[in-house]
N, CA, C and O atoms as a MOPAC input file, in Angstrom:
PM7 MOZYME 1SCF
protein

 N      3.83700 1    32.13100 1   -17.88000 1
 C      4.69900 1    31.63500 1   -18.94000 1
 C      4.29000 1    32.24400 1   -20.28300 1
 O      5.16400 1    32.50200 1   -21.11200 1
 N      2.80800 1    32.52000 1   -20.57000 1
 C      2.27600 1    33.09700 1   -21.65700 1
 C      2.83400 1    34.30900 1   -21.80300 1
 O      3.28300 1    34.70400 1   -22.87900 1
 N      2.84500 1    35.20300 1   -20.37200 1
 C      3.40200 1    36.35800 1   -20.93300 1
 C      4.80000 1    36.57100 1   -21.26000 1
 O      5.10100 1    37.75000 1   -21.44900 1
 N      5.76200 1    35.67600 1   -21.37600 1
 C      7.16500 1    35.80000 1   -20.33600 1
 C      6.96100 1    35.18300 1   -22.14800 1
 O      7.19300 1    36.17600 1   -22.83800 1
 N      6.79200 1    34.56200 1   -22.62700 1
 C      6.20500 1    34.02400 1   -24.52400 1
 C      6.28000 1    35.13500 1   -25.34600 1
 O      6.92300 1    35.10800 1   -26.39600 1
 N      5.32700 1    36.67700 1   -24.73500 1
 C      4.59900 1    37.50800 1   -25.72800 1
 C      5.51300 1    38.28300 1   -25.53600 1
 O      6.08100 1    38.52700 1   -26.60100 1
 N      6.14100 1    39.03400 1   -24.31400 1
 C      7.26100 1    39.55700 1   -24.24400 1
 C      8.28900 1    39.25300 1   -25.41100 1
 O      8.66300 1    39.96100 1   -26.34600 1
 N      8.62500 1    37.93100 1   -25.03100 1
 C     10.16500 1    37.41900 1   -26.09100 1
 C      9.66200 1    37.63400 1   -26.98500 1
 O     10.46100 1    38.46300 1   -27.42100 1
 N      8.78500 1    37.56400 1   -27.83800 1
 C      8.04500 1    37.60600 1   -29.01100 1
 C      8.20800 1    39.28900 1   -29.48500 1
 O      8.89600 1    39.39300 1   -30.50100 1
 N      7.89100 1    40.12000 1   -29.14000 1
 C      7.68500 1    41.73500 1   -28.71700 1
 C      9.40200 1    41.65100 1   -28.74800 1
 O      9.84500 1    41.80600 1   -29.88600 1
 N     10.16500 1    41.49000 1   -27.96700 1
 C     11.47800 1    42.07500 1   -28.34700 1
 C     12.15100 1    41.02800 1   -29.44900 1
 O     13.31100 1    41.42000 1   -29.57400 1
 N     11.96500 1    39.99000 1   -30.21600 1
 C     12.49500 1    38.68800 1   -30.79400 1
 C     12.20400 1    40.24400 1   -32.28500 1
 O     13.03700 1    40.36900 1   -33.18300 1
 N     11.14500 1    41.03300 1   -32.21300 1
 C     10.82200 1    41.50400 1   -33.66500 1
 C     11.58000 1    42.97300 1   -33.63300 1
 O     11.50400 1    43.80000 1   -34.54200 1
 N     12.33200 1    43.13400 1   -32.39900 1
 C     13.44000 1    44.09200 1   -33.23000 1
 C     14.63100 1    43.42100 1   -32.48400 1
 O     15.57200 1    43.42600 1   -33.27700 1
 N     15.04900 1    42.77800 1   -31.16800 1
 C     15.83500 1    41.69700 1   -31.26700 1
 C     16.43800 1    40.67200 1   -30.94200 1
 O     16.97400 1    40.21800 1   -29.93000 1
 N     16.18500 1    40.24800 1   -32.43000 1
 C     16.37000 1    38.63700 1   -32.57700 1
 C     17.28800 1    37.88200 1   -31.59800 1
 O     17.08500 1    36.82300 1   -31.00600 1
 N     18.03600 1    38.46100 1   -31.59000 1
 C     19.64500 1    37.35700 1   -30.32400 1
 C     19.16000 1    37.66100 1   -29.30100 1
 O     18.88600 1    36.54500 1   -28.85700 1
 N     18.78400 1    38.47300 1   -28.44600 1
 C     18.15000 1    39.01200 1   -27.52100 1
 C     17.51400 1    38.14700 1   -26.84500 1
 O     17.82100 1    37.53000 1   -25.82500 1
 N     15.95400 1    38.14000 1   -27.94100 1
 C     14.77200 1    37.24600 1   -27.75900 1
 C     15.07300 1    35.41700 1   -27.74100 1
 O     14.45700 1    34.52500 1   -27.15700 1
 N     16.09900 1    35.37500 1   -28.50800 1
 C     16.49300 1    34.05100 1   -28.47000 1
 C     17.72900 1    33.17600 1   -27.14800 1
 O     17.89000 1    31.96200 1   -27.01500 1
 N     18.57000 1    34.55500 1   -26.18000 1
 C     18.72600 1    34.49400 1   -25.06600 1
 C     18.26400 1    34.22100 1   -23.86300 1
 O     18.79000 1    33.63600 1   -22.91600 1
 N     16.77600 1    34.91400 1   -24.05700 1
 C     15.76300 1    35.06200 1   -23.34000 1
 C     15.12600 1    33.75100 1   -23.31300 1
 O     14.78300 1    33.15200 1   -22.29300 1
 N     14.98800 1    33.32800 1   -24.59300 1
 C     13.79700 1    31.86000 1   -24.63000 1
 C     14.24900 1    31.19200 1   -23.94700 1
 O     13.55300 1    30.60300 1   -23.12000 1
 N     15.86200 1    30.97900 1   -24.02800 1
 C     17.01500 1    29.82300 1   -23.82600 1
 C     16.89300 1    29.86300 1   -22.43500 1
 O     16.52600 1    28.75400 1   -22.04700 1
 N     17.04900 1    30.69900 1   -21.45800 1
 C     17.38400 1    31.21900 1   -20.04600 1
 C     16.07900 1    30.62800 1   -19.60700 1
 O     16.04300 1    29.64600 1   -18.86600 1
 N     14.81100 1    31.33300 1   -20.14800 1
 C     13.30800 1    30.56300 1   -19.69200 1
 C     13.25100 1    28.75200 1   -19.63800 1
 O     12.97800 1    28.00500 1   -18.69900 1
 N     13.56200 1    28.50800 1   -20.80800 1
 C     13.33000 1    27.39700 1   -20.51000 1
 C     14.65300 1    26.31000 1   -19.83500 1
 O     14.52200 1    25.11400 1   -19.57700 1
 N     16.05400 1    27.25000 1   -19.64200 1
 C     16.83800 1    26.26400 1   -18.82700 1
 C     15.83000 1    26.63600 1   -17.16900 1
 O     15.98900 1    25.72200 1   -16.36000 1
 N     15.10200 1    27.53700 1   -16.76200 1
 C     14.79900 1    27.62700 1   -15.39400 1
 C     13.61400 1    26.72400 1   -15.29100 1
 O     13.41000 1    25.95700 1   -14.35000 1
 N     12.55100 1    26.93800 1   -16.74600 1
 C     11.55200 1    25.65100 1   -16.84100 1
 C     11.97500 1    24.44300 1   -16.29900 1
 O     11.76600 1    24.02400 1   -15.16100 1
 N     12.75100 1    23.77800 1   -17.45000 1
 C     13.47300 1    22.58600 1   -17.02700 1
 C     14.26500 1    22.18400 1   -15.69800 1
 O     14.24300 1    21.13100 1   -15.06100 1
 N     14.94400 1    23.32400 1   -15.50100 1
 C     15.24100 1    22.87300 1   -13.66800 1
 C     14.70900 1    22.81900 1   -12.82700 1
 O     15.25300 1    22.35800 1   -11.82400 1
 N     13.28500 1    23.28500 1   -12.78200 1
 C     12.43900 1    23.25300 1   -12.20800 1
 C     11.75200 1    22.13200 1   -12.44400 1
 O     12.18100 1    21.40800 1   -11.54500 1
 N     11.08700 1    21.58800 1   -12.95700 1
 C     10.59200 1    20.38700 1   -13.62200 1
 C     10.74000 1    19.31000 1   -12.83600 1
 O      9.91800 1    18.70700 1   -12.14600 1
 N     12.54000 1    19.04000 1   -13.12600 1
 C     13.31300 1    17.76700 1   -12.78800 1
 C     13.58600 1    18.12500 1   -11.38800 1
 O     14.64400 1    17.58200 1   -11.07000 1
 N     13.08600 1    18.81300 1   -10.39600 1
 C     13.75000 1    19.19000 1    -9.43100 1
 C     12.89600 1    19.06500 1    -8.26700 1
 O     12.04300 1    19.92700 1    -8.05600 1
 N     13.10300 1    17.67300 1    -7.17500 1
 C     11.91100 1    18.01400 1    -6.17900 1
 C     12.47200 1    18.13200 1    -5.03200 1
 O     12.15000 1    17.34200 1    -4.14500 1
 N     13.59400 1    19.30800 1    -4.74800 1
 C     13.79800 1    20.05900 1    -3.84400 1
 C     13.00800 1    20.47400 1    -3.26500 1
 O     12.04700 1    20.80500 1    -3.96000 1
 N     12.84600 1    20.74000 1    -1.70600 1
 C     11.95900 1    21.22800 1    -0.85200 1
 C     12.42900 1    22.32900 1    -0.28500 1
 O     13.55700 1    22.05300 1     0.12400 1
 N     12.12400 1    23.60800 1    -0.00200 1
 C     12.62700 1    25.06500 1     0.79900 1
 C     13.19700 1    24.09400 1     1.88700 1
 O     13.01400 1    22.88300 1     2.00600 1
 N     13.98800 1    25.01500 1     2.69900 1
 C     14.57900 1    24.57300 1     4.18700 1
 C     13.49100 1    25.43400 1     5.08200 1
 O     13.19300 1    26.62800 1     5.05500 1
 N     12.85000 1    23.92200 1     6.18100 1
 C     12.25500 1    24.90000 1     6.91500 1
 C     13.07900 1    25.10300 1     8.01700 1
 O     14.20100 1    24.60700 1     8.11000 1
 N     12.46000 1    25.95400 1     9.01600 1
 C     13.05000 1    26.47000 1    10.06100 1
 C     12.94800 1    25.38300 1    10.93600 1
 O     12.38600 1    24.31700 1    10.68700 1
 N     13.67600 1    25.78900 1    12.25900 1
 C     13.22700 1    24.79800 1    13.47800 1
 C     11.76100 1    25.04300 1    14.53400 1
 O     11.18100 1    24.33100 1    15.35400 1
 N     11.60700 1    26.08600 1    14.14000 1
 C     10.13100 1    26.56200 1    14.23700 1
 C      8.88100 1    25.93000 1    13.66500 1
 O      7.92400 1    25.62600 1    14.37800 1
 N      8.92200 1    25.71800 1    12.19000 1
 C      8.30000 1    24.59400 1    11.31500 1
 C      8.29100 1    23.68400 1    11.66100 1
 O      7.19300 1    23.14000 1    11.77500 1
 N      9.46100 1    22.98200 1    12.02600 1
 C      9.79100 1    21.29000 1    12.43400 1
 C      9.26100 1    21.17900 1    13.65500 1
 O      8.81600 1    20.11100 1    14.07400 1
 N      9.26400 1    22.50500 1    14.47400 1
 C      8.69100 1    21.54900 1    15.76200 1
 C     10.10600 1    21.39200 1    16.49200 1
 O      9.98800 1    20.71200 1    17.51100 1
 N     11.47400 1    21.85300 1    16.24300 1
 C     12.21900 1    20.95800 1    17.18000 1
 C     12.17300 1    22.04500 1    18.13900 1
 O     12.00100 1    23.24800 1    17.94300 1
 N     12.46800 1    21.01500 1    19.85100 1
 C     12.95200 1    21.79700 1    21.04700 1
 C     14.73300 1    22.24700 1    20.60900 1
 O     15.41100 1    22.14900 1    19.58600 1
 N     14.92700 1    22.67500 1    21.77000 1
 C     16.38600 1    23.44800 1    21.89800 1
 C     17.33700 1    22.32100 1    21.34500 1
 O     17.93700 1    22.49400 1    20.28400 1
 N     17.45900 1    21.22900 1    22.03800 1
 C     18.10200 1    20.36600 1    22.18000 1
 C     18.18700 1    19.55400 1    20.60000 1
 O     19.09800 1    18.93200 1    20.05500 1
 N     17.16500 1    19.80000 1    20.29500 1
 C     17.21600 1    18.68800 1    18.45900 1
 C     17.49100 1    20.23400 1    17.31100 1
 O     17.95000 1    20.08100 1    16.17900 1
 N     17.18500 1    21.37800 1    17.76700 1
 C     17.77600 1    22.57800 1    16.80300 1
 C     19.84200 1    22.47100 1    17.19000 1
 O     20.78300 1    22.25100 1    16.42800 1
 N     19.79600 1    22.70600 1    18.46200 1
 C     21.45200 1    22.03600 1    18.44600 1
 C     21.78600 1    21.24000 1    17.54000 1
 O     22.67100 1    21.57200 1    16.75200 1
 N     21.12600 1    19.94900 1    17.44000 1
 C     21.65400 1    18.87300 1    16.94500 1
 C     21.70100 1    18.96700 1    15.80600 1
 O     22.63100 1    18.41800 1    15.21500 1
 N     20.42700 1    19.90700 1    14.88300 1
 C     20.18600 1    20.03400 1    13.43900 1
 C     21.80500 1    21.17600 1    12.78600 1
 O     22.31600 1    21.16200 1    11.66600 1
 N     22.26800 1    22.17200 1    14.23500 1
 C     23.34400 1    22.70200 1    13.70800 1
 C     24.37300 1    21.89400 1    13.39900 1
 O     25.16500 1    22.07800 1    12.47500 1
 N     24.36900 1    20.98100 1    14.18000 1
 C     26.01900 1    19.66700 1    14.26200 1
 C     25.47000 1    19.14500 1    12.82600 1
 O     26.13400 1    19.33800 1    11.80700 1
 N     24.35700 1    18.54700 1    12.80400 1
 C     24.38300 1    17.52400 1    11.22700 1
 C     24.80200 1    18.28800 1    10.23100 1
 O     25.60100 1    17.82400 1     9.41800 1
 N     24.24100 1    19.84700 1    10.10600 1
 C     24.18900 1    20.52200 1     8.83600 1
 C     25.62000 1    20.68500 1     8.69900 1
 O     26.17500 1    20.79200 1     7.60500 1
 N     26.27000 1    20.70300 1     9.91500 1
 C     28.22600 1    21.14400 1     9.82400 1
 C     28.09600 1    20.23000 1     9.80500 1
 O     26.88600 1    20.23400 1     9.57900 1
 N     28.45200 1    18.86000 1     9.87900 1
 C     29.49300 1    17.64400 1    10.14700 1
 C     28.71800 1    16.63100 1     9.29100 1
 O     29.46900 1    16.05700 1     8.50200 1
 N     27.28600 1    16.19900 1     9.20700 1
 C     26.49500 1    15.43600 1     8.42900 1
 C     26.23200 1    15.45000 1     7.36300 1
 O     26.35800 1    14.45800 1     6.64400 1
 N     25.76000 1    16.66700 1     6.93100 1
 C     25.01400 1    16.64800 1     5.42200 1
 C     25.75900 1    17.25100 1     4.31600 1
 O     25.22700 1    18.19900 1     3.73900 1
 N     27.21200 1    16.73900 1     3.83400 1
 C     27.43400 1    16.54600 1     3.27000 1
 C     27.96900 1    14.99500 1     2.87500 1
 O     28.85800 1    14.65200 1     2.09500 1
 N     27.05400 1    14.18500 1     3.74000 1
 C     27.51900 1    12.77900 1     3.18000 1
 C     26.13600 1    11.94500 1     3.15800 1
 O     26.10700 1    10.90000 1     2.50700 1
 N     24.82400 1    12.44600 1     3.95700 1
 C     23.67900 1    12.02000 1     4.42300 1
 C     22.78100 1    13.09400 1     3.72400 1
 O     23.19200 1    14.24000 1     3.54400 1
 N     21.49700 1    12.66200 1     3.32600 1
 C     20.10500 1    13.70900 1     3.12200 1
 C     19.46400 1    13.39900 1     4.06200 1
 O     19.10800 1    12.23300 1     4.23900 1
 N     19.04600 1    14.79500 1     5.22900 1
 C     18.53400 1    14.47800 1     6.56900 1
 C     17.16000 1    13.80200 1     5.70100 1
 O     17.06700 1    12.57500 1     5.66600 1
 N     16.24800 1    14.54600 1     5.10000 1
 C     14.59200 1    14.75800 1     4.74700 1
 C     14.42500 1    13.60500 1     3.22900 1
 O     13.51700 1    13.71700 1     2.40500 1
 N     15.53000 1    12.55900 1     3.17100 1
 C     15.15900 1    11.47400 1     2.12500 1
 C     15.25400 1    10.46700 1     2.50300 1
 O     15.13500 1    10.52800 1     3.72700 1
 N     15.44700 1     9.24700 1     2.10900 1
 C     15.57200 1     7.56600 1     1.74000 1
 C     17.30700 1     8.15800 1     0.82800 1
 O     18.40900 1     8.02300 1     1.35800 1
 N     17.15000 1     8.58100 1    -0.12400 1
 C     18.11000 1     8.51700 1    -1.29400 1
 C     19.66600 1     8.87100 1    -0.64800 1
 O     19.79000 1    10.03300 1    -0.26200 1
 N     20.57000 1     8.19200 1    -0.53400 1
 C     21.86700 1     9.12300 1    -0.40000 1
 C     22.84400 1    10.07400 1    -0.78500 1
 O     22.56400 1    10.69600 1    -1.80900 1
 N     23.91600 1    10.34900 1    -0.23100 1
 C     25.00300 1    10.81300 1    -0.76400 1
 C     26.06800 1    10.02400 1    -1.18800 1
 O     26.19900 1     9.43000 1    -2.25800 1
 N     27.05200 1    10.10400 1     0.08000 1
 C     28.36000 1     9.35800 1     0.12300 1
 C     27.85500 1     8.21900 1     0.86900 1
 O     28.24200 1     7.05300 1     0.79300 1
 N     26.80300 1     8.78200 1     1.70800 1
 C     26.05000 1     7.53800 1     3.04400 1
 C     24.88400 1     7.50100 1     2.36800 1
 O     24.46500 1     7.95400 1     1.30300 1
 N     24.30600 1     6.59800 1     3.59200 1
 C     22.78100 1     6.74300 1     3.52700 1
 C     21.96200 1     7.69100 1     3.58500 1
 O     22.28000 1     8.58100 1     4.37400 1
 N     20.63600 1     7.87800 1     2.81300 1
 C     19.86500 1     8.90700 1     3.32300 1
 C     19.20800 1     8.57100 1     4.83900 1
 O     18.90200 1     7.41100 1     5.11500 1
 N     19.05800 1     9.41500 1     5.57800 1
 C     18.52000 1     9.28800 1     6.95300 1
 C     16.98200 1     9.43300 1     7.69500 1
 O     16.57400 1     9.22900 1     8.83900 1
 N     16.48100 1     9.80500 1     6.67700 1
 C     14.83400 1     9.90700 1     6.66600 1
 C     14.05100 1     8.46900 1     7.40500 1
 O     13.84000 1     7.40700 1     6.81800 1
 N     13.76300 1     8.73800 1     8.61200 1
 C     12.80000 1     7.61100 1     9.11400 1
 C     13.91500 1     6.55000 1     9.67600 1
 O     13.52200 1     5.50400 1    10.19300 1
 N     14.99500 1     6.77300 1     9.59200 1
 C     16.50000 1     5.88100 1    10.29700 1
 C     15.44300 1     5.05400 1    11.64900 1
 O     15.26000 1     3.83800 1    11.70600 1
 N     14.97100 1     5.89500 1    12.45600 1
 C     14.73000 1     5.19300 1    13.87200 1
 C     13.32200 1     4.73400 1    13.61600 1
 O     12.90800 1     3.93900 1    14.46000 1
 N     12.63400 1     4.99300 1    12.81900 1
 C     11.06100 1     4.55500 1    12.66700 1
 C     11.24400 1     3.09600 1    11.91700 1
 O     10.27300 1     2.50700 1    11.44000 1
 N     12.14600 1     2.74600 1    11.87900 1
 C     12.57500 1     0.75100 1    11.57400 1
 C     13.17100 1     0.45500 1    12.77600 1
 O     13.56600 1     1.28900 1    13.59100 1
 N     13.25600 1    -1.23600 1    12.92100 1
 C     14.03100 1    -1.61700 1    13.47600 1
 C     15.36400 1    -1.91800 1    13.54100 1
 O     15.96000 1    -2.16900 1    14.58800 1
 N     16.12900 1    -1.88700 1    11.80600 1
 C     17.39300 1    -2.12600 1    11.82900 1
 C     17.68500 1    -0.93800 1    10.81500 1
 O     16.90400 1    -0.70800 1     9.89200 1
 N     18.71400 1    -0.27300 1    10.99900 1
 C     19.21500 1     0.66600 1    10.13400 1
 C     19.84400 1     0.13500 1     8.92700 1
 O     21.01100 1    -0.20400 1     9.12400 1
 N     19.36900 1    -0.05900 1     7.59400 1
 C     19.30700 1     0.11300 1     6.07700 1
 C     20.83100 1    -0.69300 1     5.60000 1
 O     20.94200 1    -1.74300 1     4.96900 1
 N     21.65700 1    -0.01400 1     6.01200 1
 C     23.21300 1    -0.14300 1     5.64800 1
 C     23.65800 1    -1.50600 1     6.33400 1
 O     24.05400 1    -2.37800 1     5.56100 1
 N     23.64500 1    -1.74000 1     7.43200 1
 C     24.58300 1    -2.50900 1     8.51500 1
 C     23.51600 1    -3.58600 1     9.03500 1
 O     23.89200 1    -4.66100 1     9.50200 1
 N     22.54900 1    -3.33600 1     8.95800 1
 C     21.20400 1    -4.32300 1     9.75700 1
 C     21.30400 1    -4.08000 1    11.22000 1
 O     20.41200 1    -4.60100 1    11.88900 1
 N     22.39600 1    -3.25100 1    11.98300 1
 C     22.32600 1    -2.96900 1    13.43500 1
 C     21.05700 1    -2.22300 1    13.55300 1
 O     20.51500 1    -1.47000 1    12.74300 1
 N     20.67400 1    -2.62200 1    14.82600 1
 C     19.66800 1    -2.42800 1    16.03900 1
 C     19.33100 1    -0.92200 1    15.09300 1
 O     20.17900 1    -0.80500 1    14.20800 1
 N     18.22300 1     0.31600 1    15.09100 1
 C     18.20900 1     1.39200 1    15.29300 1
 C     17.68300 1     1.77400 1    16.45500 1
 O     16.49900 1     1.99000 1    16.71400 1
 N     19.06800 1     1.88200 1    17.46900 1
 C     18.69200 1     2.31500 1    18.37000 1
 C     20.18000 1     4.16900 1    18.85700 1
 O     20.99500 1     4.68600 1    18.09400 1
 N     19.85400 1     4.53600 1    20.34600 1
 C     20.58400 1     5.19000 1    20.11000 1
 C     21.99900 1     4.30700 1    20.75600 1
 O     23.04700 1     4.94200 1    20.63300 1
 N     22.08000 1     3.46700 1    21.16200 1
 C     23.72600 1     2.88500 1    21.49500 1
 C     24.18900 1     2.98700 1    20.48200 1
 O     24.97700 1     3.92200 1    20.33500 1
 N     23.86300 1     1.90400 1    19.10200 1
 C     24.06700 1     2.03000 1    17.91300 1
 C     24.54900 1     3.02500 1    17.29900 1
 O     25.74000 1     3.32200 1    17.20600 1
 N     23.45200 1     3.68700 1    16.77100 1
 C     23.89200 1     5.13400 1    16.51500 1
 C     24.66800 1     6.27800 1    17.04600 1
 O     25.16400 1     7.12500 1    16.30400 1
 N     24.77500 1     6.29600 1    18.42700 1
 C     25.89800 1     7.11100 1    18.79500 1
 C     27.09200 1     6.24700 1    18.53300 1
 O     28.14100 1     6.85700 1    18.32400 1
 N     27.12600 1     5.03600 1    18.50700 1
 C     28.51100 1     4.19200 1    18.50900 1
 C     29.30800 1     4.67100 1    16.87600 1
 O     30.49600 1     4.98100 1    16.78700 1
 N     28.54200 1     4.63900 1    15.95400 1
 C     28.76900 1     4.96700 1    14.80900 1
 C     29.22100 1     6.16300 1    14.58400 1
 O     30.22700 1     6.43600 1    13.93000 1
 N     28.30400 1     7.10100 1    15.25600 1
 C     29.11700 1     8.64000 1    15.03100 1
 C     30.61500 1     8.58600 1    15.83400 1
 O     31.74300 1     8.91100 1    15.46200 1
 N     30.23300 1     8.16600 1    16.78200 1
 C     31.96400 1     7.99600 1    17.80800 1
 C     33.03700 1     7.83700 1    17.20700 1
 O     34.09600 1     8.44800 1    17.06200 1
 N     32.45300 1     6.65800 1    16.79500 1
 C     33.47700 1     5.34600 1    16.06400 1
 C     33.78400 1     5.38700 1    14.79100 1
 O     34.96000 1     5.57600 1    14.47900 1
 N     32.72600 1     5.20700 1    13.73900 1
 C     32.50100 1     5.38400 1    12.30800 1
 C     32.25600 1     3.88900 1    12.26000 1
 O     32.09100 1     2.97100 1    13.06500 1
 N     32.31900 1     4.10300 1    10.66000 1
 C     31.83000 1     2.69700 1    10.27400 1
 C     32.05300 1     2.59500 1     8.92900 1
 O     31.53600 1     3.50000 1     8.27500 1
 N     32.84900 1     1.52200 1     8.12700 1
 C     33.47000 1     1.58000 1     7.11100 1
 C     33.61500 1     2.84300 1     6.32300 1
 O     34.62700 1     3.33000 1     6.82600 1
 N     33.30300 1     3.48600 1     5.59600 1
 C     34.04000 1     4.50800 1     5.02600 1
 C     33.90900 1     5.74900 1     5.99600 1
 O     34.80100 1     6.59800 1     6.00800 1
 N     32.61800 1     5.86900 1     6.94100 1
 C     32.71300 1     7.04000 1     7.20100 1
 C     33.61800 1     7.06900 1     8.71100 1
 O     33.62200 1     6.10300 1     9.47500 1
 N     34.14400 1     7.96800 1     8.89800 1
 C     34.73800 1     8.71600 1    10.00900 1
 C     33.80900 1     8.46700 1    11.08300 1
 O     32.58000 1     8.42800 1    11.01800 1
 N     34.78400 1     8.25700 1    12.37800 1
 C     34.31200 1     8.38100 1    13.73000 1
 C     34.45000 1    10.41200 1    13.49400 1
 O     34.84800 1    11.23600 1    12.67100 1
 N     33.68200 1    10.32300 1    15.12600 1
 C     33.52300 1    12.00100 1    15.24800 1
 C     33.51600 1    12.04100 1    16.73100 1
 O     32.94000 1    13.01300 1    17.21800 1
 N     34.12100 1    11.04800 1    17.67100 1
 C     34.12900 1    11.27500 1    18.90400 1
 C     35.42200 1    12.06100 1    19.44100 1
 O     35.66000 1    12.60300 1    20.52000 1
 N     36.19500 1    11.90000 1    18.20900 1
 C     37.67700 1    13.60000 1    19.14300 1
 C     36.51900 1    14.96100 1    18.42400 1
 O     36.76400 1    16.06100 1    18.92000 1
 N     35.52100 1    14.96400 1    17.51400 1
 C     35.44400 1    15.93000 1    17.50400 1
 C     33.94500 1    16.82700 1    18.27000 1
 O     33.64500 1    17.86600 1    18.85700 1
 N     33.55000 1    15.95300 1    17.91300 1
 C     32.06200 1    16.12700 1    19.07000 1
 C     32.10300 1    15.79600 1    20.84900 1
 O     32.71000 1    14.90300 1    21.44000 1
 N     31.48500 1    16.55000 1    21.22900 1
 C     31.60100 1    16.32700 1    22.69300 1
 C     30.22200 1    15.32600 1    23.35800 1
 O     29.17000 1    15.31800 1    22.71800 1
 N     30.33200 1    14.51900 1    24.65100 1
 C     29.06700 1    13.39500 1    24.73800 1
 C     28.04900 1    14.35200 1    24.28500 1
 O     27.42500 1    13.86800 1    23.34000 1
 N     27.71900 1    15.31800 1    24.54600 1
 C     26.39100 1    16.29300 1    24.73100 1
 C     25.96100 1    16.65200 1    23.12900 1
 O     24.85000 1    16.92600 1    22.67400 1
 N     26.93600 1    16.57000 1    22.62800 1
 C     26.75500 1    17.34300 1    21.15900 1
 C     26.61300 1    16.15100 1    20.22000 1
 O     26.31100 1    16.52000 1    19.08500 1
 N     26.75800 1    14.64000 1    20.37400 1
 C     26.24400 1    13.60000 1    20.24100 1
 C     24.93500 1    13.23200 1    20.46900 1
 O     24.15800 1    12.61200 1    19.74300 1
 N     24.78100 1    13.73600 1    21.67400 1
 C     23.38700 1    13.27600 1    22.50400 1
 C     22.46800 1    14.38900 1    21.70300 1
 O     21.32300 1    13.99800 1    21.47400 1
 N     22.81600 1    15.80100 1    21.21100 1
 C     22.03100 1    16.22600 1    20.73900 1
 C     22.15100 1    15.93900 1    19.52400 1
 O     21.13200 1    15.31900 1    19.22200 1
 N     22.89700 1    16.04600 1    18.54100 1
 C     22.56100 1    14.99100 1    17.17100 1
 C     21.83100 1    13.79500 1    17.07700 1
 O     21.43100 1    13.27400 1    16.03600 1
 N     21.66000 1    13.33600 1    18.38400 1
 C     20.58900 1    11.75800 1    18.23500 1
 C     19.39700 1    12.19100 1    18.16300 1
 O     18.62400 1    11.64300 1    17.37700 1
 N     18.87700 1    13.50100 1    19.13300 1
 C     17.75100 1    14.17500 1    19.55800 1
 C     17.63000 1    14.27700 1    18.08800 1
 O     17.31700 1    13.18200 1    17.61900 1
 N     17.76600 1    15.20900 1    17.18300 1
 C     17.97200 1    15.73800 1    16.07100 1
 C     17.20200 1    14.46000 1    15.22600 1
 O     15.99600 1    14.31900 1    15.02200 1
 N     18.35100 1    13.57600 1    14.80700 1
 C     17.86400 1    12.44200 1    14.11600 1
 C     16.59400 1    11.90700 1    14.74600 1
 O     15.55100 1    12.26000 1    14.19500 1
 N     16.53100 1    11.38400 1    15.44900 1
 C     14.92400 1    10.97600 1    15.68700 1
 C     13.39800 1    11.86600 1    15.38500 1
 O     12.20400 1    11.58700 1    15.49400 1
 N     14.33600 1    13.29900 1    14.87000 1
 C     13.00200 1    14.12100 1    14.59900 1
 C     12.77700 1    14.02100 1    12.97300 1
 O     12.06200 1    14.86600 1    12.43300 1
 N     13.56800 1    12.68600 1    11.98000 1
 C     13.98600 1    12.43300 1    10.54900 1
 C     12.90000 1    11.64300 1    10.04300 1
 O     12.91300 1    11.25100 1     8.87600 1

């Protein structure tokens, strides 16, 4: 950061708008960085998943995560899903966390969100559960 300082400084003295572009740009990436506790995406290699829960991680990332955060507590449109099966009742509804439950919900839906049983097949369910239990 010191140097990325002496730089702007070094061109700020022949020029000025330049150097003052520069500061601005540094510290909007400072600041987003800061406030930001995003984590890289790891692989399914990292995670550890078998075949069957990397399937499932493809179905959530299409069909799930834009309403769920697999890797939080915090939500979206839904709940976040982090640790869903490591309780006994799932957060939202107080139902069981089990997988009847939970596949019933993706099937079916459950107040705002959409069933997904015309669009998922049993198997591609069964591997989205695999999936979630690795949360």
């Amino acid at each position: 950061m010191v140097e990325i300082l002496r730089k702007t400084e070094q061109i700020g003295n022949q020029h000025p708008s330049i150097a003052r572009m520069a500061l601005g740009a540094t510290l909007i990436c400072m600041l987003a960085g800061a406030g930001c506790n995003v984590e890289r995406r790891r692989s399914d290699a990292e995670l550890g998943l078998n075949p069957q829960q990397a399937a499932g991680r493809r179905i959530y990332d299409h069909e799930c995560d834009r309403c769920h955060e697999p890797y939080s507590t915090r939500g979206k449109k839904g709940p976040g899903l982090k640790g869903m099966y490591k309780t006994e009742y799932l957060s939202k509804s107080g139902l069981p966390a089990n997988d009847e439950q939970v596949g019933d919900i993706v099937r079916y839906g459950r107040n705002t969100m959409p069933g997904f049983g015309q669009v998922l097949s049993p198997q591609q369910i069964r591997d989205l559960l695999a999936y979630l239990h690795t949360l």
